[in-house]
Residue frames as a rotation matrix with the C-alpha (Angstrom) as fourth column:
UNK 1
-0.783 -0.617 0.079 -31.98
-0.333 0.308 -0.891 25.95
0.526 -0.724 -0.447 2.33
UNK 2
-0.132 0.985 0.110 -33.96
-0.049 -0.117 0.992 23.82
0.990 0.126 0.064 4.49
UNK 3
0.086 -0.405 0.910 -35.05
-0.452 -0.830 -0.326 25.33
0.888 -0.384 -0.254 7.66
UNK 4
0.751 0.147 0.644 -32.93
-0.661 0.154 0.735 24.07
0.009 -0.977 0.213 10.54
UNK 5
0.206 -0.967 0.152 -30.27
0.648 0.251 0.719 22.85
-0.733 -0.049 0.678 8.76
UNK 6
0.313 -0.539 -0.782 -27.40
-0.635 -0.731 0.250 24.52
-0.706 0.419 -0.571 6.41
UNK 7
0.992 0.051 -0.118 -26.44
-0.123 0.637 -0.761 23.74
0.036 0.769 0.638 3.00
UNK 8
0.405 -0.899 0.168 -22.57
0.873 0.435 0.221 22.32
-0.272 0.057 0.961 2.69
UNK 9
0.105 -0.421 0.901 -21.66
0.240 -0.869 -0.434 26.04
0.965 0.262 0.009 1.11
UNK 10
0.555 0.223 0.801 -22.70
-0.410 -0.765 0.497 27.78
0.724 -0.604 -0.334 4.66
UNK 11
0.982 -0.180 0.055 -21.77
0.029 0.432 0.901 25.04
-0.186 -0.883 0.430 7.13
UNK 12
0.338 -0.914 0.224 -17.92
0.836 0.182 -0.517 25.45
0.432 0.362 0.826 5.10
UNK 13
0.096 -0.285 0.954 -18.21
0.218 -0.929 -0.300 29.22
0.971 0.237 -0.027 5.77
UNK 14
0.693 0.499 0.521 -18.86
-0.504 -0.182 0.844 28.61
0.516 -0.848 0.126 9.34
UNK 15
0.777 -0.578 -0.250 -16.32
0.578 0.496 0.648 26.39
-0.251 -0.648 0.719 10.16
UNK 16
0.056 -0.863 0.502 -13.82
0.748 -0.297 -0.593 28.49
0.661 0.409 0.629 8.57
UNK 17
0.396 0.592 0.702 -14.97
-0.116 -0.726 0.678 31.22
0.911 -0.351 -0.219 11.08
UNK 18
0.661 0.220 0.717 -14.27
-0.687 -0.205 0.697 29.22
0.301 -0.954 0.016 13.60
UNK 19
0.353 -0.761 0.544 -11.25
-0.899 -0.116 0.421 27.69
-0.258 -0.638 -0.725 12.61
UNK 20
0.237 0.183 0.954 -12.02
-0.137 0.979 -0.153 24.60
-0.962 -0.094 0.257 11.55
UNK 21
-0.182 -0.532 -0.827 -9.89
-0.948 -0.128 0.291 23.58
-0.261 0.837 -0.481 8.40
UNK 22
0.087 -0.151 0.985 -11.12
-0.561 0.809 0.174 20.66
-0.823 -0.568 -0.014 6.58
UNK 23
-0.462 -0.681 -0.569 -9.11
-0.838 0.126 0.530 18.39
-0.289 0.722 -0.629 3.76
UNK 24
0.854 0.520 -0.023 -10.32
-0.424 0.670 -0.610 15.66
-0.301 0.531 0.792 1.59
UNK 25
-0.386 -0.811 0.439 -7.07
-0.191 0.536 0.822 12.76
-0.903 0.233 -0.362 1.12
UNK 26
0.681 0.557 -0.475 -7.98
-0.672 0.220 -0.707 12.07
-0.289 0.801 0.525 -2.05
UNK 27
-0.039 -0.689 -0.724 -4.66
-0.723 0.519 -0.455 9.93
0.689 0.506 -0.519 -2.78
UNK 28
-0.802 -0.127 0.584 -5.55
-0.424 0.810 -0.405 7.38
-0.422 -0.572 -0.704 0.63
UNK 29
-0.141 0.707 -0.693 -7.07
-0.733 0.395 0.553 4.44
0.665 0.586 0.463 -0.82
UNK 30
0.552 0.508 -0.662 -6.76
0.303 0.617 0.726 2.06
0.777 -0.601 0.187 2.32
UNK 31
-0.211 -0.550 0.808 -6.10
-0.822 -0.347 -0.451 2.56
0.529 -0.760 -0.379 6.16
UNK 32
0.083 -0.123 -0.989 -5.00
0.275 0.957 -0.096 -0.01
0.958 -0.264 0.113 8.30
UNK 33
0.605 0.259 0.753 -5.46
-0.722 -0.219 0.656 -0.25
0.335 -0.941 0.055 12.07
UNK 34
-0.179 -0.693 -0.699 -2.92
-0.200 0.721 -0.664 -2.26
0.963 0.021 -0.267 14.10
UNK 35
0.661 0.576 0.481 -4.21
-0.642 0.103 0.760 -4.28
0.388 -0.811 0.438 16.99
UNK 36
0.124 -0.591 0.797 -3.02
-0.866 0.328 0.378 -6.33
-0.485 -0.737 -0.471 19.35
UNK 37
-0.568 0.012 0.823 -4.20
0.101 0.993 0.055 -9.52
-0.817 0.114 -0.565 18.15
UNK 38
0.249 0.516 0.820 -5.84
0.924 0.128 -0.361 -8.69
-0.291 0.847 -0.445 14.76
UNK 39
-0.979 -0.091 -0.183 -5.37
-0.037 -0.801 0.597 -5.39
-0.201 0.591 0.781 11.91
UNK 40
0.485 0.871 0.076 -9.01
0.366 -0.123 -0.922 -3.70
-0.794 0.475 -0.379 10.79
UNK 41
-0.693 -0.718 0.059 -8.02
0.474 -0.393 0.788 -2.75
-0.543 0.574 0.613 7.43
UNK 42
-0.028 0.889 -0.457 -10.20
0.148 -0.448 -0.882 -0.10
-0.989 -0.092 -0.119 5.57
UNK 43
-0.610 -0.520 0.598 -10.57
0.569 0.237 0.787 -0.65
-0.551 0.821 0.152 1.92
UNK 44
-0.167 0.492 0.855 -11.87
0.838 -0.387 0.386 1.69
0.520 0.780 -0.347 -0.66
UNK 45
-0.099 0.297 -0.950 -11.24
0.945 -0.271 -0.183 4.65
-0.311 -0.916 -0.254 2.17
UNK 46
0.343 0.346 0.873 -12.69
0.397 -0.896 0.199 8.33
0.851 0.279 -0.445 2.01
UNK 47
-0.164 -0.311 -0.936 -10.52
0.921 -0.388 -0.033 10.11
-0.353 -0.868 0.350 4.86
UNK 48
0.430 0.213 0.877 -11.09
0.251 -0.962 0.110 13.94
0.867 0.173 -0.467 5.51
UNK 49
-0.595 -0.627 -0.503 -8.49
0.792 -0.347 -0.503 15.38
0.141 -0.698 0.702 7.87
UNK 50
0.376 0.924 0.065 -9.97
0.658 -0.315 0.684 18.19
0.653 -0.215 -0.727 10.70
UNK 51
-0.499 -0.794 -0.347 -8.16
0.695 -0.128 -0.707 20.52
0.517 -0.594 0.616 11.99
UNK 52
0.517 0.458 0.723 -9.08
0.130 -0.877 0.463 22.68
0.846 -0.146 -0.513 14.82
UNK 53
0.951 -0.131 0.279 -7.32
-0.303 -0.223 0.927 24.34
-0.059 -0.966 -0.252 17.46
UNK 54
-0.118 -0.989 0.094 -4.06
-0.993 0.115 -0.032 22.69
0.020 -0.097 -0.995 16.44
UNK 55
-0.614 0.157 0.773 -5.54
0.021 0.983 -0.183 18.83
-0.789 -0.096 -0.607 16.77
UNK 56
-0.680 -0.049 -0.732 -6.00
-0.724 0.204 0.659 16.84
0.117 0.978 -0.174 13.75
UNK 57
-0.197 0.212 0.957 -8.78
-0.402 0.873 -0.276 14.40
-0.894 -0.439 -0.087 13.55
UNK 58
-0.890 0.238 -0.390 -9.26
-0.411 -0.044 0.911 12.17
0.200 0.970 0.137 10.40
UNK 59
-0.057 0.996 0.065 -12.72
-0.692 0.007 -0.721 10.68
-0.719 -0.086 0.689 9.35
UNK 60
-0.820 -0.570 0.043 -12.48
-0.479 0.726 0.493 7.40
-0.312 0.383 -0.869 7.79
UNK 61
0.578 0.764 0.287 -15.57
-0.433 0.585 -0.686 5.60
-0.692 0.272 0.669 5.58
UNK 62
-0.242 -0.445 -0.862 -15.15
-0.867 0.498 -0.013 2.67
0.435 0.745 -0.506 3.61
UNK 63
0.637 0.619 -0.458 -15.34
-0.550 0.782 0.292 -1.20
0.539 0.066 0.840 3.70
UNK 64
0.138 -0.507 0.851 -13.85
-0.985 -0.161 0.064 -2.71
0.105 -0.847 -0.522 6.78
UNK 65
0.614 0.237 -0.753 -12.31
-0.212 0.968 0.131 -6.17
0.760 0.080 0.645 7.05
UNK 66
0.756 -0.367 0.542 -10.69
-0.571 0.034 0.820 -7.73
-0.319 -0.930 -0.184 10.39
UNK 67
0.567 -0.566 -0.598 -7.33
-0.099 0.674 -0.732 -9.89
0.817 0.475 0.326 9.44
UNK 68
0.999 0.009 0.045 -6.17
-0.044 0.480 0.876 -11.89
-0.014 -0.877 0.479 12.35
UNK 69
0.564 -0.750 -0.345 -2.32
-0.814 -0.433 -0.388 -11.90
0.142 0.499 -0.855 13.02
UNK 70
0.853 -0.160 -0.498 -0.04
0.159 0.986 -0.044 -14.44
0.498 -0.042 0.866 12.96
UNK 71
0.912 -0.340 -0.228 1.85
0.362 0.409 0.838 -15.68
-0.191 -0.847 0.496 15.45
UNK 72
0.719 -0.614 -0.326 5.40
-0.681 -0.528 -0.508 -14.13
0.140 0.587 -0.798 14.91
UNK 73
0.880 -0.291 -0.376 8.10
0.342 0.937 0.076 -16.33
0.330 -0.195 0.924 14.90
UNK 74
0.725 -0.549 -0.415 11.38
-0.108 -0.686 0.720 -15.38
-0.680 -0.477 -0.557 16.78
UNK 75
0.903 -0.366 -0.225 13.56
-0.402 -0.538 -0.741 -14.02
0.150 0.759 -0.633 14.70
UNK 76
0.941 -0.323 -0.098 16.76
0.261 0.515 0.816 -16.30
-0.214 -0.794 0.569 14.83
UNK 77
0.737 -0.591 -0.328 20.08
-0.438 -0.787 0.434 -14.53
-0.515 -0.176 -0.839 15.18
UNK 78
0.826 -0.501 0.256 22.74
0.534 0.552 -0.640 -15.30
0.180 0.666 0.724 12.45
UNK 79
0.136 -0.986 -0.097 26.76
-0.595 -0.160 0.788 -14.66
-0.792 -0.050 -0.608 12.97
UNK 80
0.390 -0.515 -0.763 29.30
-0.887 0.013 -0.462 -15.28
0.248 0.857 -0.451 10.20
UNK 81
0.889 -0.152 -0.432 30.03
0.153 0.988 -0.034 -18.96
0.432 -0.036 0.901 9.71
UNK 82
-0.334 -0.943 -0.004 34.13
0.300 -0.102 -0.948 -17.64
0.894 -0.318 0.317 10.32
UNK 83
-0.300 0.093 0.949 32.70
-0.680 -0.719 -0.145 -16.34
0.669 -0.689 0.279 13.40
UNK 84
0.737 0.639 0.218 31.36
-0.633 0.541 0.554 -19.79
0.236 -0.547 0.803 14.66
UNK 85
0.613 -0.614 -0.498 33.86
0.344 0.774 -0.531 -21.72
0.711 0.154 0.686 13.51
UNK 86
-0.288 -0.957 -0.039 36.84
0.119 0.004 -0.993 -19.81
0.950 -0.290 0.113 15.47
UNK 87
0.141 0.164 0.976 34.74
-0.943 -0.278 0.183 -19.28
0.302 -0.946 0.115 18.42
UNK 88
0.952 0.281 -0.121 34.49
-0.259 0.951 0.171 -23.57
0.163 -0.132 0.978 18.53
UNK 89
0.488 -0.851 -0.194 38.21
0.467 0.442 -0.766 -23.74
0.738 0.283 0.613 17.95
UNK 90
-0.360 -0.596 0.718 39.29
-0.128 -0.731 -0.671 -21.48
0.924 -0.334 0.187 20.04
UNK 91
0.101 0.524 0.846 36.85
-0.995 0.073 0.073 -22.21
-0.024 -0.849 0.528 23.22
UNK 92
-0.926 -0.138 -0.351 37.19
-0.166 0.985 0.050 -26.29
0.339 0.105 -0.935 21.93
UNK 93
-0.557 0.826 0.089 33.14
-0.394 -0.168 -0.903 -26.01
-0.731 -0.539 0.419 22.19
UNK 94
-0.028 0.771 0.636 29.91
0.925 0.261 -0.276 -27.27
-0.379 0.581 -0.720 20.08
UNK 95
-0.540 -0.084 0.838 28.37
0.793 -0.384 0.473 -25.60
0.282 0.920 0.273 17.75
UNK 96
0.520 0.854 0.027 25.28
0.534 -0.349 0.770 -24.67
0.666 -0.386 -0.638 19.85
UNK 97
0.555 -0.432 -0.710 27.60
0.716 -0.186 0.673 -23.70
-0.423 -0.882 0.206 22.54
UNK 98
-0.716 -0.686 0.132 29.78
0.681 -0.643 0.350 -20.92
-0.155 0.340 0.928 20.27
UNK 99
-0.368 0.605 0.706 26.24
0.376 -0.598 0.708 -19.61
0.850 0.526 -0.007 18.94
UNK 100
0.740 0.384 -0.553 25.14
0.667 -0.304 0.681 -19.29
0.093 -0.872 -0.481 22.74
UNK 101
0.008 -0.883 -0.469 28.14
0.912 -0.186 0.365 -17.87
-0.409 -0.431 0.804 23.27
UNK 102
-0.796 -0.330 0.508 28.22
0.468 -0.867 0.170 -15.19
0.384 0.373 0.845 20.58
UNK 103
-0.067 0.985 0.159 24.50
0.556 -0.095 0.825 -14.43
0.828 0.143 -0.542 21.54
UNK 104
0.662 0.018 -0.749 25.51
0.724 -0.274 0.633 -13.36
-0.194 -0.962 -0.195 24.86
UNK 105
-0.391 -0.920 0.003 28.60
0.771 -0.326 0.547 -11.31
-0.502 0.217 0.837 23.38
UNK 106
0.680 0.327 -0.656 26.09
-0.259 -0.730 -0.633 -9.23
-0.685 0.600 -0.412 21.07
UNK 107
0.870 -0.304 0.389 27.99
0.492 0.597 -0.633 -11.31
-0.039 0.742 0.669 18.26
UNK 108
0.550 -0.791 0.267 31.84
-0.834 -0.536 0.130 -10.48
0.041 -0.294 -0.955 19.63
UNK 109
0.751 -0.170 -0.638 33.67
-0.095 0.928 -0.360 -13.59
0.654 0.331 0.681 18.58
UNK 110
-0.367 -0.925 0.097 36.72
0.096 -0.142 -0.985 -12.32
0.925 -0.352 0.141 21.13
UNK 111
-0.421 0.357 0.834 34.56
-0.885 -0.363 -0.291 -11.63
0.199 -0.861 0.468 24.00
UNK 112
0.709 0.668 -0.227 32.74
-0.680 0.733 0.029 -15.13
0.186 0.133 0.974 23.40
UNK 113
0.194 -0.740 -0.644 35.93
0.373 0.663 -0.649 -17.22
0.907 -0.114 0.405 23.58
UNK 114
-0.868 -0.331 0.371 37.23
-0.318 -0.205 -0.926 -15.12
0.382 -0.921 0.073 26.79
UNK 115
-0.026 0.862 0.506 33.67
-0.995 0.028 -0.098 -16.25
-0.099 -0.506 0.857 28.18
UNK 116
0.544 0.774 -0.325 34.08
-0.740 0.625 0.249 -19.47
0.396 0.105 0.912 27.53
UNK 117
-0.252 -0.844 -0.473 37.33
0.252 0.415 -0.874 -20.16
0.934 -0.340 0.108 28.55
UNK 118
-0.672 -0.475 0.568 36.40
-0.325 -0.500 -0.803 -18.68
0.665 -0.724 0.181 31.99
UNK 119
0.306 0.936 0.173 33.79
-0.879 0.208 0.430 -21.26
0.367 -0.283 0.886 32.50
């Protein structure tokens, strides 16, 4: 041992002492960070979970790359063609105007017609 520091045998026995419990993931191979406006994604990762006291921390080495996100696109809302169609016939409306219509209903094809007739 050299003096002033501890070999990896002692410094194990010591944390156990004092609680400290610590795991090797051996099955994570990548960890991925989710940002606001970009992901860090760690490839080829070595995590070691820490537990003390009841709080986990992990330890994460490996080869970091930043991947920017893309824009999302809004997700447009789809109702059953029979659901457009009778909402038009029934209200005597556009298409656009039945899809507004169900959109506001939470896609209720009966609640959409009584809304549109009362316009």
């Amino acid at each position: 041992m050299i003096p002033g520091r501890m070999n990896s045998r002692e410094m194990r026995r010591l944390m156990a002492q004092m609680g400290i419990k610590s795991t090797e993931m051996d099955d994570v191979t990548k960890v991925i960070f989710k940002g606001k406006t970009k992901d860090y994604v760690i490839d080829n990762a070595q995590v070691t979970m820490i537990e003390a006291q009841g709080v986990k921390t992990f330890q994460v080495v490996g080869t970091m790359r930043e991947v920017p996100k893309e824009p999302e696109e809004k997700k447009e809302e789809s109702f059953p063609e029979d659901d457009i169609k009778l909402v038009m016939e029934q209200a005597n409306v556009s298409r656009d105007k039945a899809i507004e219509a169900l959109k506001a209903s939470g896609g209720e094809p009966a609640q959409a017609i009584m809304n549109l007739m009362q316009k």
